[in-house]
DSSP file (Angstrom, degrees, kcal/mol; ACC not computed):
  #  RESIDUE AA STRUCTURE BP1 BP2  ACC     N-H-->O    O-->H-N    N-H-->O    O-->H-N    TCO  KAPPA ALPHA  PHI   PSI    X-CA   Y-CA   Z-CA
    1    1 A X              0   0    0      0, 0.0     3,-0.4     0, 0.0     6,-0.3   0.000 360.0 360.0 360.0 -32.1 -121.6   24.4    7.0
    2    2 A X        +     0   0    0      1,-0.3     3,-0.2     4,-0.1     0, 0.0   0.377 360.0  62.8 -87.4  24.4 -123.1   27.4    8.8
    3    3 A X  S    S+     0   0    0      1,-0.2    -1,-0.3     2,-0.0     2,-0.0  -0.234 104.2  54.9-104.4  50.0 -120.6   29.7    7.4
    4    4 A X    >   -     0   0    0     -3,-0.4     3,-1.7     3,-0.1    -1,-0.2  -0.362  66.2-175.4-176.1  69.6 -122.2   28.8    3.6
    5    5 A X  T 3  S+     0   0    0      1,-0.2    -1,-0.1    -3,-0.2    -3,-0.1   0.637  78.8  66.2 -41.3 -17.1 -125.9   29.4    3.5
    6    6 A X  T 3  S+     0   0    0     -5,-0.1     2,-1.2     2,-0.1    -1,-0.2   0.741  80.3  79.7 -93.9 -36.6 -126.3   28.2    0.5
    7    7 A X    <   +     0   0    0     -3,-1.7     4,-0.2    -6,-0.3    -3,-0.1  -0.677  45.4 152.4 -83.0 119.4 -125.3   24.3    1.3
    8    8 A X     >  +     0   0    0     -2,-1.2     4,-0.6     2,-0.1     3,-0.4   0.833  59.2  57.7-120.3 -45.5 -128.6   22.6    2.9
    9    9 A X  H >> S+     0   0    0      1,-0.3     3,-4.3     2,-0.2     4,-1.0   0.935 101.6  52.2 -55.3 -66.2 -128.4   18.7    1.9
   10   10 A X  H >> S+     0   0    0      2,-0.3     3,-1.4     1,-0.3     4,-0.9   0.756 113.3  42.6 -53.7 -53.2 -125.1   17.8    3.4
   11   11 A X  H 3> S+     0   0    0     -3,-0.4     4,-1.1     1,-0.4    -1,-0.3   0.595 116.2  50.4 -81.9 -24.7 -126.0   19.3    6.9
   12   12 A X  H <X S+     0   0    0     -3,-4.3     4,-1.0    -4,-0.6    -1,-0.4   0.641 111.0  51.8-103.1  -5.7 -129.7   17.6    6.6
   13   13 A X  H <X S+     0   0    0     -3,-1.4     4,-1.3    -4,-1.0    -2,-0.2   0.502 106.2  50.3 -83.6 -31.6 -127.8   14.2    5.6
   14   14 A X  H  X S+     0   0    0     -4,-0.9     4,-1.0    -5,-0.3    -2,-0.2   0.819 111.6  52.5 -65.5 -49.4 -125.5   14.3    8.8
   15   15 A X  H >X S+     0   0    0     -4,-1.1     4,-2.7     2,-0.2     3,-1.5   0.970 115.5  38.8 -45.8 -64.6 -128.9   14.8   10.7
   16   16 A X  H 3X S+     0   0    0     -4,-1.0     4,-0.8     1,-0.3     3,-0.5   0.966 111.7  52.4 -66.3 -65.7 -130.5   11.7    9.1
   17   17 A X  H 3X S+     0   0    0     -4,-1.3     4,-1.7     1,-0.3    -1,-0.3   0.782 113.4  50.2 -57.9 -23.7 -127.4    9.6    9.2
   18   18 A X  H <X S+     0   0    0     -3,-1.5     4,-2.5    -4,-1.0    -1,-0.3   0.897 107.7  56.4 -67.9 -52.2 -127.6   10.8   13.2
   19   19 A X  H  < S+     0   0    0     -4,-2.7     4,-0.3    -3,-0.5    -2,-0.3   0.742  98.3  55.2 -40.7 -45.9 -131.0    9.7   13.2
   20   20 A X  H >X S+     0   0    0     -4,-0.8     4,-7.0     2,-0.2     3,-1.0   0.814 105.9  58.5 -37.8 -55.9 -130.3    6.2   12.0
   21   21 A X  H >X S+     0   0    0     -4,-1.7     3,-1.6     1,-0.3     4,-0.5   0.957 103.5  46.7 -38.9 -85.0 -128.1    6.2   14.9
   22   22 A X  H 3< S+     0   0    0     -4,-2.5     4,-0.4     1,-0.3    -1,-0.3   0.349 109.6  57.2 -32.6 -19.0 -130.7    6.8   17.2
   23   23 A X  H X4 S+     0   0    0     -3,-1.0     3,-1.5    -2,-0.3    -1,-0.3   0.848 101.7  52.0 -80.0 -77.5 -132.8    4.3   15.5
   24   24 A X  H << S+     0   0    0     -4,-7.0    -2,-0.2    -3,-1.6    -1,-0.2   0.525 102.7  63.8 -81.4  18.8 -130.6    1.8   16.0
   25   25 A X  T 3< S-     0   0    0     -4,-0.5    -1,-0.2    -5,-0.2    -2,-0.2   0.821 119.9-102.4 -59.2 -48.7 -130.4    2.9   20.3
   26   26 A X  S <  S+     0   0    0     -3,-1.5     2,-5.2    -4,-0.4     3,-0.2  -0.204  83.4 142.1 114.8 -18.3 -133.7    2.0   20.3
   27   27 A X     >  +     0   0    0     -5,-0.3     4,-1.4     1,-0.2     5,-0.2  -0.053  15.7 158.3 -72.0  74.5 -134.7    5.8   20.3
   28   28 A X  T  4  +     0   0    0     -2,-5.2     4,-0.4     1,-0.2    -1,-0.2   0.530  61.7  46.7 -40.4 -39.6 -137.3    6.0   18.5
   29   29 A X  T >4 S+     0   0    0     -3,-0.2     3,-1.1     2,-0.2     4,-0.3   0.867 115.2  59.6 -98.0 -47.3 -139.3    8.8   18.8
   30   30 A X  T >> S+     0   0    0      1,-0.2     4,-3.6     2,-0.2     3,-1.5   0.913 105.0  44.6  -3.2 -73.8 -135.8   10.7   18.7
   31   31 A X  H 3X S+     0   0    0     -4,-1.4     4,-0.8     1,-0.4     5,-0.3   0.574 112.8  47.8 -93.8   0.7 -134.7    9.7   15.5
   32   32 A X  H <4 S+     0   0    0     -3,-1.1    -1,-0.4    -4,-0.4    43,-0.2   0.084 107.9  54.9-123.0  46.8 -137.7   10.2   13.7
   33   33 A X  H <> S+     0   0    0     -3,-1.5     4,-0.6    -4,-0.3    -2,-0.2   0.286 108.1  56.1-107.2 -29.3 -138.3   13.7   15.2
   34   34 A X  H  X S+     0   0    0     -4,-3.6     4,-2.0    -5,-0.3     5,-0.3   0.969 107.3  45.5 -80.0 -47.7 -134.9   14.5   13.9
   35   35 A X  H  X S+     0   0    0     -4,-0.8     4,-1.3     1,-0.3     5,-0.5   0.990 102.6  55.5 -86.2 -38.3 -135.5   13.7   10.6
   36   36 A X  H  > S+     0   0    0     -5,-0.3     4,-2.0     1,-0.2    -1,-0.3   0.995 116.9  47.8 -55.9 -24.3 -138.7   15.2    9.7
   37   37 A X  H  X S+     0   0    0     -4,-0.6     4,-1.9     2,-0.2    -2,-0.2   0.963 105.2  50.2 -21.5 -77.9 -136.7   18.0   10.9
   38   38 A X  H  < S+     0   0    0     -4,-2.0    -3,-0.2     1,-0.2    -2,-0.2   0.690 120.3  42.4 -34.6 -55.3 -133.8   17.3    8.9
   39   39 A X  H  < S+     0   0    0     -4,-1.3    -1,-0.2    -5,-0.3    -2,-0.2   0.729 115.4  47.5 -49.5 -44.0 -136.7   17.0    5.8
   40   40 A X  H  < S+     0   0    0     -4,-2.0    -2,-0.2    -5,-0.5     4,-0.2   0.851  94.7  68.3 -90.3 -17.3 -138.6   19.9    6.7
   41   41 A X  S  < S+     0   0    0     -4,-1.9     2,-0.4    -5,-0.2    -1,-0.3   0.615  91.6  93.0 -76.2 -22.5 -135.9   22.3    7.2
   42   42 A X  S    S-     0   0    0     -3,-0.2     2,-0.2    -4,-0.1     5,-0.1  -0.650  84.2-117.4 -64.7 122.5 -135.4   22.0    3.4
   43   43 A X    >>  -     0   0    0     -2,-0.4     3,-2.6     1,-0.2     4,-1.1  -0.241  39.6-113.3 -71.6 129.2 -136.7   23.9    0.8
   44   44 A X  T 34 S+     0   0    0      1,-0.3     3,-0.5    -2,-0.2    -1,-0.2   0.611 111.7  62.5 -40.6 -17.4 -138.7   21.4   -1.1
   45   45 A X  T 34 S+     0   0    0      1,-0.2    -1,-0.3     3,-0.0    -2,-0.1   0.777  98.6  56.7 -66.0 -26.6 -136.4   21.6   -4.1
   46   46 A X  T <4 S+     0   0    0     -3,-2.6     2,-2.0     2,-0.1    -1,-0.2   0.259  82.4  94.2 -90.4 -21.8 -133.6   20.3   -2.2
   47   47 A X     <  +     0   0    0     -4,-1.1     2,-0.1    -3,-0.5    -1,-0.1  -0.416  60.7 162.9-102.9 111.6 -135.4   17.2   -1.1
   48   48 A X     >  -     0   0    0     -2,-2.0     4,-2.0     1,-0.0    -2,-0.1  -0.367  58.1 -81.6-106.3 175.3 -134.3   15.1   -3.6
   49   49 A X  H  > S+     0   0    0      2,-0.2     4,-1.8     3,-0.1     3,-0.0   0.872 130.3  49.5 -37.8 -61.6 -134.0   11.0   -4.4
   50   50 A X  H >4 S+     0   0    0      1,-0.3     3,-2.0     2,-0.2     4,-0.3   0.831 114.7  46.4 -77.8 -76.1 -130.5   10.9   -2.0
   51   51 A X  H 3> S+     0   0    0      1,-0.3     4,-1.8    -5,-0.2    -1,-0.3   0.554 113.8  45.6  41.2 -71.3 -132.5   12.9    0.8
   52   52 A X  H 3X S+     0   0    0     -4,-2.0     4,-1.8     2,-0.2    -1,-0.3   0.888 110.3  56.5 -61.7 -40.7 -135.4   10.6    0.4
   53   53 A X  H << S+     0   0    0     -3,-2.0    -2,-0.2    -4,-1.8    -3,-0.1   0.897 111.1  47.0 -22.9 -89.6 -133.0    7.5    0.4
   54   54 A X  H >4 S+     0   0    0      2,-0.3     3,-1.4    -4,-0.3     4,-0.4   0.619 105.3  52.1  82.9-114.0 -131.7    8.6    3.5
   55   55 A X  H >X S+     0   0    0     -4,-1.8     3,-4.2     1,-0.2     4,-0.7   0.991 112.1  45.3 -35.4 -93.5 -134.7    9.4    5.4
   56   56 A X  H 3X S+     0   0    0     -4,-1.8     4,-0.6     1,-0.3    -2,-0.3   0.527  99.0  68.8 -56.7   7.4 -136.4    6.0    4.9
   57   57 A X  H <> S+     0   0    0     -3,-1.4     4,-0.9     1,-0.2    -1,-0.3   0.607  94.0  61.3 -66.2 -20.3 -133.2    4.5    5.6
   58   58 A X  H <4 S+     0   0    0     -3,-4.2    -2,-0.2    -4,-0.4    -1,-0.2   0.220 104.6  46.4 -83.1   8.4 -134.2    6.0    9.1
   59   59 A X  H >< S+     0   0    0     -4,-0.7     3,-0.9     2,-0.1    -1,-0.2   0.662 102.7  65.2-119.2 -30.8 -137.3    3.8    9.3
   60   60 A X  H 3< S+     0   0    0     -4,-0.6    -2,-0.2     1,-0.2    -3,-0.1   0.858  97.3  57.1 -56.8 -28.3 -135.4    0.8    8.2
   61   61 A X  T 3< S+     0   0    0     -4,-0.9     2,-0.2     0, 0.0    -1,-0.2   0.605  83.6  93.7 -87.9  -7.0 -133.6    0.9   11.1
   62   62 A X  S <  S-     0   0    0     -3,-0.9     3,-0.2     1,-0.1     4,-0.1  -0.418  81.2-112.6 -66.6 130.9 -136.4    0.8   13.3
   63   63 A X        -     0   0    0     -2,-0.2     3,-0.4     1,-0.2     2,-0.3  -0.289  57.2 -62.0 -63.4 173.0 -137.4   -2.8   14.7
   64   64 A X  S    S+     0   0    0      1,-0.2    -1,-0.2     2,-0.1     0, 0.0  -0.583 115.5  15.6 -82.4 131.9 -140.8   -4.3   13.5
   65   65 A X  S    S+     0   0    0     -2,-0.3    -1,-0.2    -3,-0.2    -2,-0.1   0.868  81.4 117.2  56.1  60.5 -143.7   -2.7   14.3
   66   66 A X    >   +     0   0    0     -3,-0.4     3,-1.3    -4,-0.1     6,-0.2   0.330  56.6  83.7-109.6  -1.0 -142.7    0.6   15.3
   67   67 A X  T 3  S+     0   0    0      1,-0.3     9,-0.1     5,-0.1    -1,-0.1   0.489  71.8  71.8 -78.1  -0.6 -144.3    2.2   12.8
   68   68 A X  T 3  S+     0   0    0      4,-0.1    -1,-0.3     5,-0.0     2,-0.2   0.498  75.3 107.8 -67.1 -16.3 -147.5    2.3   14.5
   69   69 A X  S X> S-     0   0    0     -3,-1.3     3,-2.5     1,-0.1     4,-1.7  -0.547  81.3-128.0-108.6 127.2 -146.0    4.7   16.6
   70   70 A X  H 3> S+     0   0    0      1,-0.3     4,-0.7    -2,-0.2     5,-0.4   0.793 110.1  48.0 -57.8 -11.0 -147.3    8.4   15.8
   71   71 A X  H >> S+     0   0    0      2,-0.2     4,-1.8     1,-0.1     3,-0.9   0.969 115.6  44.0 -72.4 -30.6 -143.6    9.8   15.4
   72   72 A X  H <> S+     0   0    0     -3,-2.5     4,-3.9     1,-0.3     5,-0.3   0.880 114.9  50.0 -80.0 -42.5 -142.8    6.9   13.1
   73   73 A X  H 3< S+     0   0    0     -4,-1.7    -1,-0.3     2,-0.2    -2,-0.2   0.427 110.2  48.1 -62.8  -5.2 -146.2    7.4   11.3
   74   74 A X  H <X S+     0   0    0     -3,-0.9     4,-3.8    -4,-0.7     3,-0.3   0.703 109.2  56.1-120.2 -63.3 -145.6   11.2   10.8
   75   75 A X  H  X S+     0   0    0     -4,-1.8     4,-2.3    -5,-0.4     3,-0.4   0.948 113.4  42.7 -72.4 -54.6 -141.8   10.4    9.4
   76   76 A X  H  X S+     0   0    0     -4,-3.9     4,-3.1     1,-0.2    -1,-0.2   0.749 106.6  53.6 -83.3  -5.3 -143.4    8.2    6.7
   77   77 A X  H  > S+     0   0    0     -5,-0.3     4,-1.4    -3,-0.3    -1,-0.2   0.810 107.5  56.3 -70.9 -52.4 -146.1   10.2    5.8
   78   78 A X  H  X S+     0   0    0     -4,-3.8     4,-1.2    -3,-0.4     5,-0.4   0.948 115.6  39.5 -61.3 -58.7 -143.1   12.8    5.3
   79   79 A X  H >X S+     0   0    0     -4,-2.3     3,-3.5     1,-0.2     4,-2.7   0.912 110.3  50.6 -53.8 -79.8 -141.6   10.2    2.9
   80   80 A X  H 3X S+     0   0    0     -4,-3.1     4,-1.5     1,-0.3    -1,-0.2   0.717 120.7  41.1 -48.4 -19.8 -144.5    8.8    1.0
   81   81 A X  H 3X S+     0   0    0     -4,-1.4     4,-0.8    -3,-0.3    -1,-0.3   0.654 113.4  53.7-101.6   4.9 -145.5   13.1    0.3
   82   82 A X  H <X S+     0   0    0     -3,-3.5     4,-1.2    -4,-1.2    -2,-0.2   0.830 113.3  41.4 -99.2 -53.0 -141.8   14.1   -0.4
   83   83 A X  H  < S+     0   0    0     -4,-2.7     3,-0.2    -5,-0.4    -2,-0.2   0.956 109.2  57.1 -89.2 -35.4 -141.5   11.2   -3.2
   84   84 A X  H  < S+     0   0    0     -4,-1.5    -2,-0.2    -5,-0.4    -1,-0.2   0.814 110.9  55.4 -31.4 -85.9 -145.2   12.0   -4.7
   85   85 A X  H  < S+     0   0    0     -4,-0.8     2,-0.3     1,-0.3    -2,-0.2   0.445 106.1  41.3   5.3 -49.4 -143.4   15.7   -5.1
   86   86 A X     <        0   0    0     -4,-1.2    -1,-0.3     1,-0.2    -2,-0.1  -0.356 360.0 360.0-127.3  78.5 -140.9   15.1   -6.8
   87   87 A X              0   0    0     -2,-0.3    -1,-0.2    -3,-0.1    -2,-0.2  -0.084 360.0 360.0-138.6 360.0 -142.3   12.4   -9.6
């Protein structure tokens, strides 16, 4: 993918799906520091419905009540203003 500037999803979809992993480690703060990464490092046109999918699939994967936790709060704060965006 970095010989092809032009493809950004697939590379930020590898991230996320990496993130999940990490999520399900137990690494929390990890896997939702890679995806708002993964998110931000797109130009907003490119964060689309599968992208957003995706990404809050990385919060599912998180046990309950980890979302107090300011990385976790940051990454859904990044969802909830990504899907405003593109409505």
């Amino acid at each position: 993918y970095d010989a092809d500037p032009h493809i950004v999803i697939d590379p930020a979809l590898i991230k996320l799906d990496q993130a999940v992993g990490l999520a399900n480690q137990g690494r929390l703060d990890e896997s939702c520091q890679l995806a708002v990464q993964a998110v931000t490092s797109l130009p907003a046109e490119h964060r689309t419905r599968v992208v957003l999918t995706r990404t809050q699939d990385v919060v599912q994967a998180m046990p309950e009540g980890c979302l107090e936790r300011p990385k976790a709060a940051e990454l859904t704060e990044l969802i909830a203003t990504a899907t405003e965006s593109n409505r």
